[in-house]
N, C-alpha and C positions, 0 to 999 in steps of 0.2 A: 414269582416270575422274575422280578431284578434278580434275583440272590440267585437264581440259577443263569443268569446272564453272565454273572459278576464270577462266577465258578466257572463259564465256559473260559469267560478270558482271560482270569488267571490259571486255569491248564493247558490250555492254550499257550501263554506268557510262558509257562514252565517249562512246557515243550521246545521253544525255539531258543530259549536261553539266555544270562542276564543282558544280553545286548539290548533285548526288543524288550525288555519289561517296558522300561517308560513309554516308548511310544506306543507300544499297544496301550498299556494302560490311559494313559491321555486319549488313546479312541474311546475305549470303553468308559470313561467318564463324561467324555463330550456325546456318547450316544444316551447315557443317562439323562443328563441335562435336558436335551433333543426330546425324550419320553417323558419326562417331568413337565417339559410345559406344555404338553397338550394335552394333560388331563385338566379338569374343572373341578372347581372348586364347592366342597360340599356346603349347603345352605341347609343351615338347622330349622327346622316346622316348628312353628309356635302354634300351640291350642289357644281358640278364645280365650279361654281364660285368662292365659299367661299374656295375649295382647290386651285385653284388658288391663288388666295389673300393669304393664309398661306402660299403656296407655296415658292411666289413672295417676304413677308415680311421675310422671312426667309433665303432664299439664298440671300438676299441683305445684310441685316443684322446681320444677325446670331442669336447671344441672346442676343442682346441689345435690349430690349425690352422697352425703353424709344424713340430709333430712330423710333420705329415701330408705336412709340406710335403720332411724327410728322411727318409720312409719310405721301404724299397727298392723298395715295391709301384708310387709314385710314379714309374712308369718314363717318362711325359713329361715333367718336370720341373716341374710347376707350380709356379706362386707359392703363400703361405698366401693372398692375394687371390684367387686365380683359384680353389683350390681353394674357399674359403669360396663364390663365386659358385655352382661349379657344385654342390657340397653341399645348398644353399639349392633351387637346380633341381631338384635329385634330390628334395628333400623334397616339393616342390609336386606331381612326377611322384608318387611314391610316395601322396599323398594321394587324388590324382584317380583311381588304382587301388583305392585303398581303398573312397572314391565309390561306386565303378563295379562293387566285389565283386569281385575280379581277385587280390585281395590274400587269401592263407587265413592265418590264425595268423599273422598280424607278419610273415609271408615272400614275397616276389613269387613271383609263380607266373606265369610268362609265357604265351601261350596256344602259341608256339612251343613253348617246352619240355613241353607236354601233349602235344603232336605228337609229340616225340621223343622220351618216356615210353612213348607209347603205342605207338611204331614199336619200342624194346628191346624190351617187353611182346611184341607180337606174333612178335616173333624167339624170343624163349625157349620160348614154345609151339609154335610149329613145333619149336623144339630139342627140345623134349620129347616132343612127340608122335610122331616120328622117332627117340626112340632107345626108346621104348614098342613101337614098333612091331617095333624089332631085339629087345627081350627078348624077346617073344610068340613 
């Protein structure tokens, strides 16, 4: 979609001649600009798991991010760089949960894992109400 923006105004520019290059051009990069900030910015999904593991390397070690980096849990091998990156990611994720109410007590609460709370849940009262039924 730019790149065909960016093609109309420079045939455009072409058309009217080296006079107006610059200052069309200068529109056409102040209108990029103008489009670039009003999009949002992507937030990457962590699976329990992977909050887990940030969780876990974190409250062990804090920001030593070399210890995290020879942790056994570290079974990708990151760098203390990559870790520190993705760390920092998790925390932006963790915040925008927070946001957004998602987060109870300091603990992510995924809306999957209410699903799967609630799927054990309803398996135990069937267990139960099945073996109520054998004592009676």
């Amino acid at each position: 979609w730019y790149q065909r923006r960016v093609r109309e105004a420079v045939v455009s520019t072409q058309s009217t001649g080296s006079s107006g290059i610059n200052a069309e051009y200068g529109e056409v990069v102040k209108k990029l600009e103008e489009l670039s900030k009003e999009t949002t910015p992507v937030i990457r999904h962590f699976s329990p798991v992977e909050c887990a593991l940030w969780d876990g390397l974190v409250s062990d070690h804090g920001c030593d991010y070399k210890a995290m980096a020879r942790d056994k849990r570290n079974t990708y091998q990151h760098t203390p760089k990559q870790i520190k990156r993705k760390i920092e990611c998790y925390l932006t994720f963790k915040t925008l949960l927070i946001k957004q109410g998602w987060v109870v007590s300091d603990e992510v609460l995924f809306f999957q894992d209410v699903l799967f709370l609630s799927q054990i849940l309803n398996r135990v009262f069937i267990y139960l109400s099945e073996f109520l039924k054998c004592i009676c």
